[in-house]
Structures are given as structure tokens and as C-alpha cells.
N, C-alpha and C positions, 0 to 999 in steps of 0.2 A: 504494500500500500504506500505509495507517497506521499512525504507531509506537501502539505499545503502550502505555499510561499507566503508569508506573512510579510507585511511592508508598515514603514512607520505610519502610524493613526496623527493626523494633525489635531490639535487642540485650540479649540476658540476659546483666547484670552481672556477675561470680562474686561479687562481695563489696556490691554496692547503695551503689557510695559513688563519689562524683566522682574519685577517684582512677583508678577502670577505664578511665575516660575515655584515660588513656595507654595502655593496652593495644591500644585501639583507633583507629590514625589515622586522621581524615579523618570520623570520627561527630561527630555532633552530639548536642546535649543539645533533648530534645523535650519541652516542657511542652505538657499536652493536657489537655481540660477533659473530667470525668468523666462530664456531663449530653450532649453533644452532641457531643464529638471537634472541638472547634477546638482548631488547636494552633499553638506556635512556635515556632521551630527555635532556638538560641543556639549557637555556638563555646563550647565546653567551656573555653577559656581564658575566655572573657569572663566565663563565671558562677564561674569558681573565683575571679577577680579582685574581683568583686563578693561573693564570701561571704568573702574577706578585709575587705574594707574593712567588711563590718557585724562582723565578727570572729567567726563560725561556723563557725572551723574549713577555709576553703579546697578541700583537696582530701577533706579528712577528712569534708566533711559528706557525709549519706544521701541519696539520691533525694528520699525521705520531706522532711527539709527542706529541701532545694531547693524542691522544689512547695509548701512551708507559708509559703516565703516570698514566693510572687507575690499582690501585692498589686490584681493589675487583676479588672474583672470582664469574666468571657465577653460576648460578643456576645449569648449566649443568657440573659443574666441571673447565671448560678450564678457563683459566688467554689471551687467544690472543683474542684481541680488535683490531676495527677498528673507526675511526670517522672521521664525514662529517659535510654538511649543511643541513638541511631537513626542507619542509612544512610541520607544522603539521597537522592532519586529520582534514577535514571541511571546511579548506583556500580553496577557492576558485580561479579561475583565475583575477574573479574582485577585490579581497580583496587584491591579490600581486600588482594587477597593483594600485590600490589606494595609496597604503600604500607607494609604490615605489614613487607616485606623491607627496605624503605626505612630503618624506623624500627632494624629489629634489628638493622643492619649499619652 
């Protein structure tokens, strides 16, 4: 029997800012290129660490600048970025809600 391909689940922010990022344990932060859908994946600590140290505000900043500040270019040529929240492949529905419980308790 073959498993299934699982791919990352995007998550709608309620507020579009690195912050929601704590609402949700165990997501990751997914920058994806607009022309072609290459994407990659980062721990939401590490980019909030990172838009400390350029001093954009940390948890404060938007999606919006997140993705304005990857400076690589796509495999496919293009420089325009977007970024989110995303589950990555595998999580399960039981393993968000656990982890959620984890975090609340």
C-alpha cells in the first residue's frame, strides 16, 4: 500500500504578523516564490531572531515583511516572495491539537 504524499497545510493568521506564530505550535514559517511555488520552510523562532537582529520589529513584523526581506533569488529566476504559517507534511490533526494542549496547559 503506498503512503499518501502529505504536503505543508497553510494557516490563516488572524492578525498576518509573526506573532501568531505562538498560537500555533509546531508551524513553521513558509516563504514560497510567487512565479513557481519553490518554497522554505524556517522555525518561527529563527526568523523572529533574525528580524531582531536587522531590528524590524521581531515578532511585530507582517508576513508582508518577512517575504520583502529574502534577499535570495528563486531557482526559477524571480526575487517576488510571499510568506505564511504552514503545517508541515505528516502533522497530523491529532498532533496540532496535542501540541496546542501542550502549549495551553
Amino acid at each position: 500500500m503506498a503512503k499518501a504524499v502529505s504536503r505543508w497545510r497553510p494557516i490563516e493568521a488572524p492578525n498576518g504578523k509573526m506573532a501568531d506564530a505562538d498560537l500555533f505550535p509546531g508551524c513553521f514559517v513558509l516563504v514560497t516564490c510567487k512565479a513557481c511555488g519553490h518554497f522554505k520552510a524556517y522555525p518561527p523562532a529563527t526568523v523572529v531572531l533574525r528580524l531582531r537582529q536587522l531590528q524590524m520589529g521581531g515578532t511585530l513584523a507582517t508576513f508582508a515583511e518577512v517575504a520583502g526581506r529574502v534577499g535570495a533569488t528563486c531557482p526559477c529566476g524571480a526575487r517576488d516572495w510571499r510568506a505564511g504559517l504552514a503545517w508541515p507534511p505528516g502533522m497530523t490533526d491529532g498532533d496540532i491539537k496535542r501540541l496546542a494542549a501542550r502549549a495551553r496547559n
